[in-house]
N, C-alpha and C positions, 0 to 999 in steps of 0.2 A: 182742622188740621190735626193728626195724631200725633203724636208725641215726638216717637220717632222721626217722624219726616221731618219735624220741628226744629229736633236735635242738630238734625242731619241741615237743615234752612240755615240755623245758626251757624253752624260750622261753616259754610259755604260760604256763609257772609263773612268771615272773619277769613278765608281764604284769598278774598281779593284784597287782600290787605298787601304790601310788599313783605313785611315779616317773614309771612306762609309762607310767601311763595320764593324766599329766601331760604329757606325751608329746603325745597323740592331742588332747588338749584345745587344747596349745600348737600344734600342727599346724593345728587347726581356726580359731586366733584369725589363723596366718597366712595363709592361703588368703580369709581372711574381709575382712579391713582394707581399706580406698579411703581414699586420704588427701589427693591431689587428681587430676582426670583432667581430659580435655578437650584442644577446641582453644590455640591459644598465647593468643586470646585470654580465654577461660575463666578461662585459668589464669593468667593476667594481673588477671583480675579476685577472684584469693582461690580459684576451686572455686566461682562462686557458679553452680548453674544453678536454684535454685527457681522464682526470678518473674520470669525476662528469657529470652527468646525470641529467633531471627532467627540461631541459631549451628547450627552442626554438631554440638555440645555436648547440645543439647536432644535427639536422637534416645535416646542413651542415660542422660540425666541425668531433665529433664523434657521429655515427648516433646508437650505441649502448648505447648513452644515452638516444634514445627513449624508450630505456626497462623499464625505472624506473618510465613511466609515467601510471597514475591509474585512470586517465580521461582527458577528450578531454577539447581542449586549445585553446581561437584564442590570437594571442597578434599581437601588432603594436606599431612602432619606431620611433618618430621625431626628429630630430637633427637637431641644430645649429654647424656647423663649422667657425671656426676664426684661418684664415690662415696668419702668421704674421711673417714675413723675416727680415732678415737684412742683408747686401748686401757691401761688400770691395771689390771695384775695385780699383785698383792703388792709396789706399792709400786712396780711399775715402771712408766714411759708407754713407748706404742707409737704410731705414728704410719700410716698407709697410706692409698694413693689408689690408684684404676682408673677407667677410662672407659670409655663402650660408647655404641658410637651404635645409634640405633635409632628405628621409629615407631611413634610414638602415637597417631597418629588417621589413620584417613581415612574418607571419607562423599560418599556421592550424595543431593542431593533433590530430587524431582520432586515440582511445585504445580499445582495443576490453574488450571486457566482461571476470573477470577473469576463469581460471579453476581451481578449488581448487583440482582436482582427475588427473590433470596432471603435468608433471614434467616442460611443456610448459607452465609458471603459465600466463601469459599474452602478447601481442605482441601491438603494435604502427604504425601506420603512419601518417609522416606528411610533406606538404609541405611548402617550403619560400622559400621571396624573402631577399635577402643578399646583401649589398653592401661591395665587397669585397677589392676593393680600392678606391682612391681619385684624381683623377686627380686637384682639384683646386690649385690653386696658382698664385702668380705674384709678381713681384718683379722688382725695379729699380737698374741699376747701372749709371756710371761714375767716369772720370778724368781725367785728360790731360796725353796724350803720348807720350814721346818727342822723341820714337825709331819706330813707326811703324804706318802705317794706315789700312784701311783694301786694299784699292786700293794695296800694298803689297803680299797681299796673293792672288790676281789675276795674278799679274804679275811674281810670283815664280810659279803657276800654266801654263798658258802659256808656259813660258818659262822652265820650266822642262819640259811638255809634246811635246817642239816644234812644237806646232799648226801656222800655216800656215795662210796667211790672208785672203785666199780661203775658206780656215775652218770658217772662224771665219764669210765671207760675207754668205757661207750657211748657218748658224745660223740666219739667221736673215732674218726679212721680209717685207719689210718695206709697200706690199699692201694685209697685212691678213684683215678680217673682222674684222671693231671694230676698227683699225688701227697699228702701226707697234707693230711689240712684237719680239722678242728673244726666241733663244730655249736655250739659253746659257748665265749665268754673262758674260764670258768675251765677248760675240757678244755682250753684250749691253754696256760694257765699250770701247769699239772701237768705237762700234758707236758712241758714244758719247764723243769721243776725249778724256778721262780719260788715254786710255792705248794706243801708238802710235809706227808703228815698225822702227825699223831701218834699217831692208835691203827690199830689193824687194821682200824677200817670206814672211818676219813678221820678223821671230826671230834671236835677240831676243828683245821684246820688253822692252819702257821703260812708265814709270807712271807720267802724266802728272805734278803733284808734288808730286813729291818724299824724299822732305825734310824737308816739315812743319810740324811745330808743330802742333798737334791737339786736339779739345776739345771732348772728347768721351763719347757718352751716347748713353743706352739700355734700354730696356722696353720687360718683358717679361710677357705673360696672357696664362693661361692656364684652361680649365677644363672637364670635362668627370668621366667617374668612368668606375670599370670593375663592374660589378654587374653580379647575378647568381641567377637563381630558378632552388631549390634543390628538388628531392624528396628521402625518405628515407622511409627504413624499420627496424623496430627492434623488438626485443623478447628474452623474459625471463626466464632463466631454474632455475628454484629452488631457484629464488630469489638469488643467485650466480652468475652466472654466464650470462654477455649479449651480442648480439650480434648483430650488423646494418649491412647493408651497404645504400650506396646514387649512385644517379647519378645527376651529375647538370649540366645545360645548359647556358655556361656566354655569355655575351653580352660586347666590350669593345666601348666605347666611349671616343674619346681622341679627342682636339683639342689644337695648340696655335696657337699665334702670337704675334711676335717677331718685333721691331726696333732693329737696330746700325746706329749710326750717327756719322761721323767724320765732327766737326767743324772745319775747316783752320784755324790756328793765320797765321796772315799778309802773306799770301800765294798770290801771285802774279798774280796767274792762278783761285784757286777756293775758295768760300765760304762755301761749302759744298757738301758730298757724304750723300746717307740716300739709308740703305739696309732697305726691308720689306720681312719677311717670313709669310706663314700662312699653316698652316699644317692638315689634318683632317684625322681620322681614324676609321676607324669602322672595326668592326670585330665580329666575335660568334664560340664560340667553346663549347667543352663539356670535361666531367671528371667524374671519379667514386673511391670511398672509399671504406672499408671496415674498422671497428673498435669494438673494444670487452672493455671490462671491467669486473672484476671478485673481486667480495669481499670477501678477506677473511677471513673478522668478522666485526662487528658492527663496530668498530672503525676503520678500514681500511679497502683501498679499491685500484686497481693499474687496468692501461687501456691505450689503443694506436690504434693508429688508419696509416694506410698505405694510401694513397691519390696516384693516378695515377698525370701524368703529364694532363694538360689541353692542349688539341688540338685543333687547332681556325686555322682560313680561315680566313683572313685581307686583308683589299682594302686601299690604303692610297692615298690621294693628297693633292702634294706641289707644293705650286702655291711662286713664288718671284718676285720682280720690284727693277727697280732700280730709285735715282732720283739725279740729283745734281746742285748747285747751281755755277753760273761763276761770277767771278769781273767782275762788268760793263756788263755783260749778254753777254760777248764776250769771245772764246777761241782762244788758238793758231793753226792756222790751218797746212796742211803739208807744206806749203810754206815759213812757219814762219811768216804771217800775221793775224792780230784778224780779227775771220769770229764771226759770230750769229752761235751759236752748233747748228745742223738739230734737236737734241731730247734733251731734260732737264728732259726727264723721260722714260723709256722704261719699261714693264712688258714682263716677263720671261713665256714662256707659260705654264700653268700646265702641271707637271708631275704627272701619275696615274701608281699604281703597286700595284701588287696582290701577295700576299707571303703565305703560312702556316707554325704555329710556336710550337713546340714543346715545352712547359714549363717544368719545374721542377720536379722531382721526389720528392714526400714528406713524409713523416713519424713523428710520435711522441709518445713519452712516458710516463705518467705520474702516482701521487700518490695522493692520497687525505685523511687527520687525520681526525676523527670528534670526536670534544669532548662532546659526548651526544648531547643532545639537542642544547646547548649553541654553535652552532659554528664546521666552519672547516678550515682547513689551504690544500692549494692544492697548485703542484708543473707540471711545464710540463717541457721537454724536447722536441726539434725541429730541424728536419732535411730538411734541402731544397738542393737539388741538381744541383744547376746553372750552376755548368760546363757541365751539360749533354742537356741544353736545344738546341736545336736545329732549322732551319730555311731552307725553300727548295721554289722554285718559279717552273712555267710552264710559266711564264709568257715572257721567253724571246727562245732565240732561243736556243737547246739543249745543246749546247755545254755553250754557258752562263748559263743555268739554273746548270750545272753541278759544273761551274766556282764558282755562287753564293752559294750555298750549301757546296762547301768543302771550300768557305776562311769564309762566316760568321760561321763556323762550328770551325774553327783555331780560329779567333778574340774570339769567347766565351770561348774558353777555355784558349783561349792567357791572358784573362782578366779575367774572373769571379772563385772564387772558390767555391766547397762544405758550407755551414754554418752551424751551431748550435746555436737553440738560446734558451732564458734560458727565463722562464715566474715565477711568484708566485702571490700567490693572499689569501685573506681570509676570512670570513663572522663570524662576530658576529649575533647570535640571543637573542632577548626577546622579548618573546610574540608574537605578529604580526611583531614587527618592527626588522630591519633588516640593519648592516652596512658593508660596506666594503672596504679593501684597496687591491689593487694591483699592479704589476710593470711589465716590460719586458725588456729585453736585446736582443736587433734584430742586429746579426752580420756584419759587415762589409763586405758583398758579393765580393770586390776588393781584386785583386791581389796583384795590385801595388799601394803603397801610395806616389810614389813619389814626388808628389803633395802636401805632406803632410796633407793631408786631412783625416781624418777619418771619416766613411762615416757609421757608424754604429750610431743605434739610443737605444735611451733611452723611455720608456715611464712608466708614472705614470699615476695611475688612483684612484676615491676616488667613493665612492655611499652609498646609502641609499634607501631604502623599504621598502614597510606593502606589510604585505601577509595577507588573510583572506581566509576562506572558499570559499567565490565568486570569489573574484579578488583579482590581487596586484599591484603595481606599486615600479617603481626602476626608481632614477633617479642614474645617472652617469657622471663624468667627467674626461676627458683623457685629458693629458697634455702628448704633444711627442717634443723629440728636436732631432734633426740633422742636418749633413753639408754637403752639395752639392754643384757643381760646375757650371760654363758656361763660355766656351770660343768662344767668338762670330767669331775667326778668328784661324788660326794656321798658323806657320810660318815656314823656316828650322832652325833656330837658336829661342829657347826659349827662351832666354833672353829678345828679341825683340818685347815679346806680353803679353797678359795681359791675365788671372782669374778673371770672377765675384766667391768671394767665400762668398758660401750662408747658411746663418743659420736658419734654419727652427725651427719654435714653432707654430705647430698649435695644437688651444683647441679645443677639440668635446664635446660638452654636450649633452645628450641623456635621453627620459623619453623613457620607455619598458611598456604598458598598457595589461593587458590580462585579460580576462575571460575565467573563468572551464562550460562545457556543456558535 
């Protein structure tokens, strides 16, 4: 068997683990998520696009609110984000902030000429571009852990799977181009004297210190967005009754990279281990809506819109190394004498895998008051279907591809449920000028909170605008909070390992500029 394939054997084997394939499911909830989008004023109004019409918004939200348009529009979105965590590990807080400026929307639409002698009184098209999430972030942990290291979760690996030291020399190679690398953590912790066996075939292994205390710290950087250009059709019966549909084409772009580092207190053997990940994603897929709105009367209005799941073709690679530091730059060798370790750093050869990912089935319902001139109060309702999303590969051999598709298929349903989420929003007018408040309740997608985490977000939003005969402008600002996780290792006894648990706040401020032609 070459090395490669080897690499690639062992990966596969540690795939069918539930972990991984917790992995792929988690992967899927995030490429999946919309928590608010739109122009500033949209998102000023809460995310509501159900049953109010007349925006940019409507091409990719509900595209039946292109009916309500009476001439052609271009607008464009600038945005600052300020991405800002805070971060308990083991009793310790961390604190971090980053910005990225960037745009969220932009949109042309073209309304046709009215028909005053048809029931068809007018129709719309228009395209944008939409940023429909955010990949930024980063955030620091630590603190000292008196039960476990990560060299731990190597050695319960191993030695559950009963990998072999024949296993573990195929993994490894020490005359690649570039110089030696690994296709496997644990071929690079052998290598490197960290994990050592005790019989003649390997297992089961033990961890070169297995009882210090340790000082722990993380670092994690993340960014990408999934973004989408939409195009949309709508039209108008009787000034009643509207109706769109879209189809949009997204693009995902996701990257991190991640440290863990276990510092040794007075460890005998090592001054430190330091894991590095770095992960890259690209993808593109497509999607199509359909959605209506019907008024019926000046003062009310009610509309909803059905969205397909988004289907995307993803290429991913995860590239790791390992590195560690020895007392006196000497370890213990198998003889039981201090040698100079052959490696103080090995890199893990990338791994590349190609997947397609079935998203969410969506739906939404909503109402819109308006009181004359002066103002409207608007409500949505939101359906996401997360246990149906779905995940399928060609990428391995049939019977594995087969493998992969029914356990990531079990893990999403094992973990994710149905949601509802709950939006309001509202506009005051006078004269040109223009205020607004909104909010949203974005459900906790998880099953299980045993974690105690809740994983559901909140968001507040404020804005303000002139409108004129020409132009208008809206500015807005969103404020969102939620709690996330990161467990940099797993172990068979939890008590034994640690949770970064993360609080997210990050602020968007957003100006929406448009001109009528």
């Amino acid at each position: 068997m070459s090395k490669p394939y080897s690499g690639l054997a062992f990966l596969f084997s540690l795939l069918t683990s539930s972990a991984a394939f917790a992995q792929y499911a988690t992967d899927a909830l995030r490429y999946s998520e919309i928590t608010q989008t739109g122009s500033a004023r949209f998102q000023g109004l809460g995310g509501n696009h159900a049953s109010i019409g007349g925006d940019p918004s409507s091409i990719h939200g509900n595209p039946a609110g292109l009916g309500f348009y009476n001439r052609s529009e271009f607008t464009f979105t600038p945005a600052v984000t300020i991405a800002g965590t805070k971060t308990s590990y083991l009793g310790n807080d961390t604190k971090e902030s980053n910005s990225l400026i960037n745009i969220p929307q932009a949109s042309v639409v073209f309304t046709s000429q009215p028909g005053f002698q048809r029931k068809w009184k007018r129709s719309a098209f228009g395209v944008s571009f939409s940023r429909q999430q955010s990949f930024q972030n980063g955030y620091t942990y630590g603190g000292r852990n008196n039960n476990s290291a990560y060299i731990d979760n190597v050695i319960e690996g191993v030695n559950g799977a009963k990998t072999s030291v024949s296993d573990l020399e195929r993994d490894f190679d020490s005359g690649a181009t570039g110089g030696a690398v690994a296709y496997s953590i644990p071929a690079a912790y052998y290598q490197m004297y960290l994990i050592n066996p005790t019989t003649e075939a390997g297992p089961p292994y033990q961890a070169l210190d297995g009882n210090s205390v340790v000082d722990q710290t993380g670092t994690f950087t993340s960014k990408g967005a999934v973004s989408q250009w939409t195009f949309a059709y709508a039209g108008n019966l009787n000034d009643k009754f509207y109706l769109g549909g879209n189809i949009g084409f997204s693009r995902i772009r996701y990257e991190y990279s991640s440290t863990f580092s276990d510092d040794y207190v007075d460890s005998p053997e090592l001054t430190y281990i330091d894991q590095f990940e770095d992960f890259t994603v690209r993808g593109n897929g497509f999607n199509f809506s359909l959605g209506a709105i019907y008024k019926i009367n000046p003062m009310f209005q009610i509309g909803g819109t059905l969205a397909s799941p988004t289907f995307s073709a993803i290429k991913e690679t995860f590239s790791q190394s390992v590195a560690a530091g020895y007392v006196d730059g000497k370890v213990t060798g198998p003889d039981g004498n201090l040698i100079t370790p052959p490696y103080t750093s090995i890199p893990i050869a990338p791994n590349d895998f190609e997947y397609s990912l079935i998203g969410p089935l969506r739906g939404n319902i909503g109402a819109t008051v308006f009181f004359q001139n002066k103002g409207f109060l608007t409500g949505t309702i939101e359906y996401a279907g997360y246990s149906g999303m779905r995940a399928r590969t060609s990428y391995l051999t049939s019977a594995d591809n087969d493998a992969f598709k029914t356990d990531v298929k079990s893990e999403i349903t094992d973990t994710f449920r149905n949601t509802v989420n709950f939006r309001l929003g509202g506009e005051i007018r006078a004269n040109i000028f223009r205020a607004r408040l909104g909010g949203a309740y974005i459900t906790d997608p998880y099953l299980d909170q045993s974690d105690g985490i809740d994983r559901s977000k909140i968001v507040a939003s404020a804005g303000v605008g002139v409108r004129t005969d020409r132009f208008f402008v809206d500015l807005t600002g969103t404020f969102t909070t939620y709690k996330s996780a990161y467990t940099p290792y797993y172990l068979n006894n939890p008590i034994t390992y640690g949770s970064a648990e993360i609080t997210n706040r990050p602020v968007n401020v957003m100006v929406t500029g448009g001109i009528f032609f």
